[in-house]
C-alpha positions as CSV (number, residue, x, y, z in Angstrom):
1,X,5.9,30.2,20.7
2,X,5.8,31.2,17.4
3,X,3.8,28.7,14.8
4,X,5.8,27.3,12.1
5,X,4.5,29.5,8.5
6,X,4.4,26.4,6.6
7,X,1.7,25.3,9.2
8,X,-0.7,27.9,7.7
9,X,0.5,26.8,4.3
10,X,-0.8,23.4,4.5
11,X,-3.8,24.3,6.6
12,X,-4.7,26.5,3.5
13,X,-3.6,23.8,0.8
14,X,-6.5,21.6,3.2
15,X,-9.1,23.5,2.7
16,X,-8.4,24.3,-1.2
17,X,-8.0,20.0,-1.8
18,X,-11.0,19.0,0.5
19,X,-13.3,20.9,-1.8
20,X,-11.3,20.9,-5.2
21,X,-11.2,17.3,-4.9
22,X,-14.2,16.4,-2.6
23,X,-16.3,18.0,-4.6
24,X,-14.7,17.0,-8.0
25,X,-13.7,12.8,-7.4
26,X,-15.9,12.1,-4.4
27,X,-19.1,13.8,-4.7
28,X,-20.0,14.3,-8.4
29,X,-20.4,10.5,-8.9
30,X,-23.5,10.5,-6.1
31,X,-25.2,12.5,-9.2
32,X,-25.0,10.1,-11.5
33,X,-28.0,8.5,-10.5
34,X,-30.5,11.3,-9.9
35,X,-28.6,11.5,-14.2
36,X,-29.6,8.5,-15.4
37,X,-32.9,8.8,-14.4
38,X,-33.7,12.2,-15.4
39,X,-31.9,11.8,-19.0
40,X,-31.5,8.2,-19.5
41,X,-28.4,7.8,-20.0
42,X,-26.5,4.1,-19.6
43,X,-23.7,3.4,-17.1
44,X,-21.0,4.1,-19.4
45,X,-22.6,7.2,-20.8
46,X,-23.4,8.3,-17.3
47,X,-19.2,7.5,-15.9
48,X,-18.1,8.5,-19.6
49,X,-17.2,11.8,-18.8
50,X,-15.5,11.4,-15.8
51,X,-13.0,9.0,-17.8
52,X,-12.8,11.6,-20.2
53,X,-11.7,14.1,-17.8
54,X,-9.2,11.9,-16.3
55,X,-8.1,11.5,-20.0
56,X,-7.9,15.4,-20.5
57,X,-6.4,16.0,-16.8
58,X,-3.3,14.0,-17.6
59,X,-2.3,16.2,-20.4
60,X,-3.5,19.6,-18.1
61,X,-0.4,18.1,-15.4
62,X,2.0,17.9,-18.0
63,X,1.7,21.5,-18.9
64,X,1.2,22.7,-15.1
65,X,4.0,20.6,-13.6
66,X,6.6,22.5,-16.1
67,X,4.7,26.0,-15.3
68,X,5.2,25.3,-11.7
69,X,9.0,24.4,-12.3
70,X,9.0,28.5,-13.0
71,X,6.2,30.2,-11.8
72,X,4.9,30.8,-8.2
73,X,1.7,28.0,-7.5
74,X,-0.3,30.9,-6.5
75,X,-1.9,32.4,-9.3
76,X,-2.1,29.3,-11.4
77,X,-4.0,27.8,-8.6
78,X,-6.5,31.1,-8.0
79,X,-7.0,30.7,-11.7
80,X,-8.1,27.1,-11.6
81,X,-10.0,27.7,-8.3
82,X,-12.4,30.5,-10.3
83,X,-12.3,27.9,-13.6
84,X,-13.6,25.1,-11.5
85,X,-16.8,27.0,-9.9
86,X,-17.6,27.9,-13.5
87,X,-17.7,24.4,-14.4
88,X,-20.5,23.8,-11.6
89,X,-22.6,26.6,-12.3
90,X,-22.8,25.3,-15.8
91,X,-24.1,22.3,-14.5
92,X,-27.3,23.9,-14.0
93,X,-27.6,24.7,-17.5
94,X,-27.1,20.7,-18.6
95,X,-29.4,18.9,-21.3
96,X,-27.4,16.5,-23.0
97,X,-24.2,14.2,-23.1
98,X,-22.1,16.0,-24.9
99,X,-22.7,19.4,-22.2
100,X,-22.2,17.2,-19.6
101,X,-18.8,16.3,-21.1
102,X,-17.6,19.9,-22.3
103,X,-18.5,20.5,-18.3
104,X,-16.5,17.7,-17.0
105,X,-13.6,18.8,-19.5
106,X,-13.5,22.6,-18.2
107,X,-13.9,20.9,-14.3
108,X,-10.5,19.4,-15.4
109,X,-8.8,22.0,-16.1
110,X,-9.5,23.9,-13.5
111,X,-8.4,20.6,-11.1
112,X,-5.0,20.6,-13.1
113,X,-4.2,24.2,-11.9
114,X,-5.3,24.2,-8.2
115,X,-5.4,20.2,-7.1
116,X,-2.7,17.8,-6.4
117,X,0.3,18.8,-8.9
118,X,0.6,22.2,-7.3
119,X,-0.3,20.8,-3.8
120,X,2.0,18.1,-3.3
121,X,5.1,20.5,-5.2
122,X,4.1,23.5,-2.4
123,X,4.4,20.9,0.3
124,X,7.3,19.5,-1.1
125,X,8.9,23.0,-0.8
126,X,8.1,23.6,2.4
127,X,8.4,20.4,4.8
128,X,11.1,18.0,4.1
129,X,11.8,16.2,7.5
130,X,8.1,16.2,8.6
131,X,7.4,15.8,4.8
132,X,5.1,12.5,5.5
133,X,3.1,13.6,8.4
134,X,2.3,16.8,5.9
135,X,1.3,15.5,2.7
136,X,-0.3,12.9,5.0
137,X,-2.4,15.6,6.3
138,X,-3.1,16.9,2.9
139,X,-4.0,14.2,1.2
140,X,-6.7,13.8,4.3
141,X,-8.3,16.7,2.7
142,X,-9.7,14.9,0.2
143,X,-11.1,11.9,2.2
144,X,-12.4,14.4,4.4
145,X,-14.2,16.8,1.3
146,X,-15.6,13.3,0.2
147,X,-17.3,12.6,3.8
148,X,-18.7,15.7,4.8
149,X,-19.4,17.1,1.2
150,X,-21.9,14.7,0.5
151,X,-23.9,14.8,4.3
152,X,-24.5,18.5,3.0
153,X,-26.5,17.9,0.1
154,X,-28.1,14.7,1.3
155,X,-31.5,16.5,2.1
156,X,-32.1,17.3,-1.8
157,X,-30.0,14.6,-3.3
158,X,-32.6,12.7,-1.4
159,X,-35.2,14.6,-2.2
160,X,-34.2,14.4,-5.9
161,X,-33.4,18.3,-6.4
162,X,-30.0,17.7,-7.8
163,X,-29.9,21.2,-9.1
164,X,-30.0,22.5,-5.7
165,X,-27.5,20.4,-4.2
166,X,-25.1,21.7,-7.1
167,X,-25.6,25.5,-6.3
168,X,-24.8,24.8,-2.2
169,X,-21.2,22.7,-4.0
170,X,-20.5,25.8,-6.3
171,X,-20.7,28.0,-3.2
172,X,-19.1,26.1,-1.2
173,X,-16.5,25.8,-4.3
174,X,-16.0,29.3,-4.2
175,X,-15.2,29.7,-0.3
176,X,-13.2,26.8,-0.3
177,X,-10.8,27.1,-3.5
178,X,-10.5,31.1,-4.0
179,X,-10.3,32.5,-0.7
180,X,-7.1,30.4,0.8
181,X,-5.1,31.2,-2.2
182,X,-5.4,34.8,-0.8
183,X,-4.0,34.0,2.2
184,X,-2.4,31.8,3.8
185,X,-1.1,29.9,0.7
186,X,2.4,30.9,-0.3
187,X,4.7,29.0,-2.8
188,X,8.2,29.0,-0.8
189,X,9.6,29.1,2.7
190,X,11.9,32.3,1.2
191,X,8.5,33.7,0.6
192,X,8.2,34.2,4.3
193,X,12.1,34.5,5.2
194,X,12.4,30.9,6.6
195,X,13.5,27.5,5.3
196,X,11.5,24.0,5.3
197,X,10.7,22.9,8.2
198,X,11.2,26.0,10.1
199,X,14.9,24.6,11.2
200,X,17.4,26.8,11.8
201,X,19.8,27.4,8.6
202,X,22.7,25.6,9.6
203,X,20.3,22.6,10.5
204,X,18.4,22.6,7.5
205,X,21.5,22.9,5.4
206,X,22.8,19.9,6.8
207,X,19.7,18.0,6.3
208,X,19.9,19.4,2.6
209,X,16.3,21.2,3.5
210,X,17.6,24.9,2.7
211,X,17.5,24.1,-1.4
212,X,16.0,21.2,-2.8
213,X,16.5,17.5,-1.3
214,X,17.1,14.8,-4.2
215,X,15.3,11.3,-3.6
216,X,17.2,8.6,-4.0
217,X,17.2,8.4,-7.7
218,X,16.4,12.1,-8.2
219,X,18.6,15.3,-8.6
220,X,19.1,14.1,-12.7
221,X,17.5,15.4,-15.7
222,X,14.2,14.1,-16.9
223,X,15.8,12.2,-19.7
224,X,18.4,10.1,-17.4
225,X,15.6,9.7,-15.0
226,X,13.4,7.8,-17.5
227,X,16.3,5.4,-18.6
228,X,16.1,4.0,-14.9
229,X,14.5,0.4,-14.6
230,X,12.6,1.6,-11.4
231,X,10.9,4.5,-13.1
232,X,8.8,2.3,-14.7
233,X,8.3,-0.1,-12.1
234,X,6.8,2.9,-10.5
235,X,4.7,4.2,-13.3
236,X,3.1,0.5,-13.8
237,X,2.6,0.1,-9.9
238,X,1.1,3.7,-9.9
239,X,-0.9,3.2,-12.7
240,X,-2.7,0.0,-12.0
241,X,-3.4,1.3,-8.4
242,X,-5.1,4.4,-9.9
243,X,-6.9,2.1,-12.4
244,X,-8.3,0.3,-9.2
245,X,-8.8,3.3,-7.0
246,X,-10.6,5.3,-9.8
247,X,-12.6,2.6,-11.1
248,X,-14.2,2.2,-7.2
249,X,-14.9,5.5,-6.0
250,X,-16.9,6.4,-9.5
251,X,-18.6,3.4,-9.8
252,X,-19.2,2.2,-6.3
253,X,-22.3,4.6,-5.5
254,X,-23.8,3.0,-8.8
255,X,-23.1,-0.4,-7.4
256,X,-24.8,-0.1,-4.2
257,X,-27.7,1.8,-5.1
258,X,-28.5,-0.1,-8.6
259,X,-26.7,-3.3,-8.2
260,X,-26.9,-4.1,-4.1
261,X,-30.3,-2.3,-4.2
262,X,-29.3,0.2,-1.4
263,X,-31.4,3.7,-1.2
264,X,-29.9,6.9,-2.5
265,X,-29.7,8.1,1.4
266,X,-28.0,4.7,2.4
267,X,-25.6,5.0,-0.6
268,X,-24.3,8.2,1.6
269,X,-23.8,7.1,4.7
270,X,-21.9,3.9,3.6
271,X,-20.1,6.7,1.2
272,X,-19.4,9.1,4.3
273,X,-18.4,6.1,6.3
274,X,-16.1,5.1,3.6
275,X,-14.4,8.6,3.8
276,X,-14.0,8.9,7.2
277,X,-12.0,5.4,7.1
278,X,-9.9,7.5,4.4
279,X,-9.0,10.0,6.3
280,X,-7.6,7.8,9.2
281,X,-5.6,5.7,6.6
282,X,-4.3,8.7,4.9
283,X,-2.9,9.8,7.9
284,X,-2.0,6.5,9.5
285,X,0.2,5.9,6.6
286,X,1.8,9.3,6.3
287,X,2.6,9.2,9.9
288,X,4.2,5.4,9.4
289,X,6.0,6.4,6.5
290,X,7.9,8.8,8.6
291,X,9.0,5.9,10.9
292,X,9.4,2.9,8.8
293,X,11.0,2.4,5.3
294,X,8.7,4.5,3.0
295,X,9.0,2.0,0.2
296,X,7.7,-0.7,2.5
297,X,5.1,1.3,3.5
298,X,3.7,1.4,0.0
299,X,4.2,-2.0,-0.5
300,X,1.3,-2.7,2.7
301,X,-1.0,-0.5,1.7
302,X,-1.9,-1.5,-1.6
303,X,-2.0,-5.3,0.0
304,X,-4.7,-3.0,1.8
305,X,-6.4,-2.2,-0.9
306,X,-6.2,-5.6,-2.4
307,X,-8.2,-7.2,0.6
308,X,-10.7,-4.0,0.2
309,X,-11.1,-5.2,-3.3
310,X,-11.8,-9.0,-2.3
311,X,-14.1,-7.5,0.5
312,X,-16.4,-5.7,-2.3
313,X,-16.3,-8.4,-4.8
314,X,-18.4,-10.3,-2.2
315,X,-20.9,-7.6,-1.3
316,X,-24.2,-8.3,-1.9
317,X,-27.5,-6.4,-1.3
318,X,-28.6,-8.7,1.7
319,X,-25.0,-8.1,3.7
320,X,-25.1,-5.0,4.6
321,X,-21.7,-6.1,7.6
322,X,-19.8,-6.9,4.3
323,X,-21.0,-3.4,3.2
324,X,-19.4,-1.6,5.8
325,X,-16.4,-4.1,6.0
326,X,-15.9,-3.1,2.3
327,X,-16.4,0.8,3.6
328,X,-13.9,0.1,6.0
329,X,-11.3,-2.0,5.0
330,X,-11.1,-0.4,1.0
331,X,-11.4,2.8,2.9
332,X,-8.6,2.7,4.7
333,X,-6.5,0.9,1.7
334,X,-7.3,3.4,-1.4
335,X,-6.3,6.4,0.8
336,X,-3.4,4.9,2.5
337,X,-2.2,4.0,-1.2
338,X,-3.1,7.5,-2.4
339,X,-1.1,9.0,0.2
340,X,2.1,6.6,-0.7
341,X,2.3,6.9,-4.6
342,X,2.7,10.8,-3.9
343,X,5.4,10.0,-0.8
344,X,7.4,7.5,-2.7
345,X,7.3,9.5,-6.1
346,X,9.3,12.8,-3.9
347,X,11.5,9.6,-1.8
348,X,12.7,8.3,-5.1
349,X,12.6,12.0,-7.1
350,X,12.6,14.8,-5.5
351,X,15.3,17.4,-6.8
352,X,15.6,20.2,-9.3
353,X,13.4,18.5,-12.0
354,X,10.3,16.8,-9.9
355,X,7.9,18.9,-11.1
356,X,8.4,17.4,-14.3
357,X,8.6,13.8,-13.2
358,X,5.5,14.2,-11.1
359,X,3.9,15.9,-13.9
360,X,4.6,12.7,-15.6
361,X,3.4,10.2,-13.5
362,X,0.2,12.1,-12.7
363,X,-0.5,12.1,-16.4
364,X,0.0,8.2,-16.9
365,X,-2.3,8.0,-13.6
366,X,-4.5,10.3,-14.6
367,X,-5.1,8.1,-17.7
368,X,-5.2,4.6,-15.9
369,X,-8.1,6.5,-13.8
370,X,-10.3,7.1,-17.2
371,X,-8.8,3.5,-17.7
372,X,-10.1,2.2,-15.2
373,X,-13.5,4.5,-15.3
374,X,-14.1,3.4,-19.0
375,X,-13.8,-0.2,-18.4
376,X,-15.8,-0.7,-15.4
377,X,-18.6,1.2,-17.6
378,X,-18.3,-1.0,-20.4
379,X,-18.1,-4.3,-18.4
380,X,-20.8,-3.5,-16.6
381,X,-22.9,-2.7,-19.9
382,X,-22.1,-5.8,-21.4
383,X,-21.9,-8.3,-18.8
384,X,-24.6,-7.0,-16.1
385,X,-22.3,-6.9,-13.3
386,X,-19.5,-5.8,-11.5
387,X,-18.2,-8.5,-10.5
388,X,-16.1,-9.6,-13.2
389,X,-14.8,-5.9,-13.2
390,X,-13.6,-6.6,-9.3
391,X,-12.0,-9.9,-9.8
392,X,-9.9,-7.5,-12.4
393,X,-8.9,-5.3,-10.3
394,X,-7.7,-7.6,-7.4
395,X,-5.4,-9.4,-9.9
396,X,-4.1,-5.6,-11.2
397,X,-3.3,-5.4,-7.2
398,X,-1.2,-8.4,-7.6
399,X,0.9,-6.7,-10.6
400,X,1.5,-3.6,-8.2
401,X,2.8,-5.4,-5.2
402,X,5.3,-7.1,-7.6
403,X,6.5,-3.7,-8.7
404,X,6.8,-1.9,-5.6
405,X,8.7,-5.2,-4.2
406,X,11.3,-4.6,-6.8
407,X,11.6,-1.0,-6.8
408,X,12.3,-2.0,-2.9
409,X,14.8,-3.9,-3.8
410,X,16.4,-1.7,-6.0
411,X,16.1,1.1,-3.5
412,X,18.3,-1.3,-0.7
413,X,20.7,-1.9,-3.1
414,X,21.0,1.6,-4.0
415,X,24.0,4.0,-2.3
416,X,21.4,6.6,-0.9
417,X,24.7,8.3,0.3
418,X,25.5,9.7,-3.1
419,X,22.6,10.5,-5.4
420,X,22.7,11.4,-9.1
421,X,24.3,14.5,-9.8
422,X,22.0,17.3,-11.8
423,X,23.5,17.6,-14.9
């Protein structure tokens, strides 16, 4: 039996996120203490960065999301693949704050061109009824980059040989990103003389596969899209959920090892055990989402998150059960969210101008993160904890489940029989 093409697709889009992202989101934050104390930097000097890149990233999407609306994925993302091993390499040559920036900035870019924007659009493209189970799959990459990533540098992160554990992550970089764009990544199911899904054509054009499906407020111009009440429902639930799930995974490994007093090898494995919870909510919820209303979906796993959050606000360095409880539970909540924001952006948007609109919210989430980065930093600076940074965050939660309720609502009282027409 012949293997569905877009099967290769995705398996090639896996390999590309697991490292882009791993690597970039997941595993550079285990260096910032071997950082601080080789060049003494503070906690928000040391997370700075990062926020800046966030900041950067969100005006990167803007310009890639209307490039992708025109151009084929594939040489934008080999582009940002080679652009983003550069940026490790140069860590090598680091010896100051301001390098340590310019590298995080170039690192941004190069995620921009060859990370989610162009991911999620080439899935989009080419799965439509098995659309969740896909980018529920994808999005596992990540969680899985993040878990086995940092297991393969543990020896001389341990060790303290920081530099070494960056040149095995820009090889690694280089295998992962560059080589998959080659083959089997292609940007369109006419690419390979087939439609999404692999469905026959008379059954994907009655699904409404063959072209473009439009989401359930989709299919209209940018413009009329952003005059809609639940567009920004959306961008304000997005956003304070990426403020949350940003803040965590780049500060978290500072917690633990500064704060809770773990060691720099314990930090790891409660980081690896925290991944492989991602990737089983990642997955759980993309599968779910293909069963049960998507928007509801959404609304459960950021409660998820919000219970993770309660969980980590009482960690302490003498629990280490509410340690792994926090691994587990915040785990499975901050991927299962990550996988719905990009699932119920295409439900509600898909259609001839989603690049754009997901362009669009990736930038406003893409600022929240460096947000949410930023302020963790500074808190922490000026108040010696976390704490009061978590109780934040869990009330943020709170604000997100309020909007996705009422973009729910919207969505039931919505005619999902006849979408807006494309002007």
């Amino acid at each position: 039996m012949r293997v569905f093409y877009g099967w290769w697709v995705l398996g090639g889009l896996f390999l590309m996120y697991a490292v882009s992202n791993g690597i970039s989101t997941f595993t550079l934050p285990i260096f910032y203490s071997s950082f601080v104390d080789e060049f003494g930097w503070s906690y928000r000097e040391v997370t700075q960065p990062a926020a800046i890149k966030f900041l950067f990233a969100a005006i990167y999407n803007l310009s890639v999301g209307f490039l992708l609306d025109r151009y084929s994925p594939r040489p934008i993302m080999a582009a940002g693949a080679l652009v983003m091993v550069v940026g490790l390499v140069s860590f090598l040559y680091m010896d100051s704050l301001w390098h340590f920036t310019a590298i995080y900035l170039l690192i941004a870019f190069g995620l921009s061109m060859c990370g989610l924007v162009p991911s999620m659009l080439t899935v989009s493209r080419w799965f439509t009824k098995y659309r969740g189970r896909a980018v529920g799959i994808l999005l596992m990459a990540s969680s899985l980059g993040g878990a086995v990533l940092p297991k393969i540098i543990q020896t001389p992160m341990s060790e303290g040989d920081w530099r070494t554990a960056m040149m095995i992550l820009a090889g690694i970089g280089f295998f992962g990103m560059f080589l998959p764009v080659l083959w089997p990544v292609r940007g369109r199911p006419e690419d390979k003389d087939t439609t999404p899904d692999g469905l026959p054509l008379e059954e994907a054009q009655a699904l409404g596969t063959a072209d473009k499906q439009i989401g359930i407020f989709g299919g209209a111009p940018l413009g009329q899209v952003a005059r809609m009440p639940v567009f920004y429902y959306l961008l304000v639930a997005t956003g304070v959920l990426w403020f949350c799930i940003t803040g965590v995974t780049q500060h978290h490994a500072l917690f633990l090892e500064k704060d809770a007093g773990y060691s720099r090898s314990d930090v790891i494995d409660v980081v690896f055990v925290f991944f492989l919870c991602a990737i089983i909510g990642k997955f759980s919820f993309g599968w779910l989402s293909d069963h049960v209303n998507r928007l509801l979906v959404m609304f459960l796993a950021a409660a998820n998150l919000g219970i993770g959050l309660i969980i980590l606000r009482l960690v302490d360095g003498e629990s280490v059960t509410m340690t792994y409880a926090y691994a587990v539970v915040f785990g499975i909540g901050f991927s299962g969210t990550f996988t719905m924001i990009q699932l119920t952006i295409a439900e509600l948007f898909a259609g001839p101008t989603y690049g754009r609109i997901l362009g669009v919210y990736v930038a406003v989430d893409t600022i929240s993160a460096s947000a949410g980065i930023f302020s963790l930093g500074v808190m922490r600076d000026a108040l010696g904890s976390y704490y009061r940074s978590f109780e934040l965050m869990i009330f943020l939660v709170v604000v997100a489940l309020a909007c996705v309720w009422a973009i729910k609502k919207a969505a039931d009282a919505r005619d999902v029989a006849q979408p807006v027409a494309a002007e």
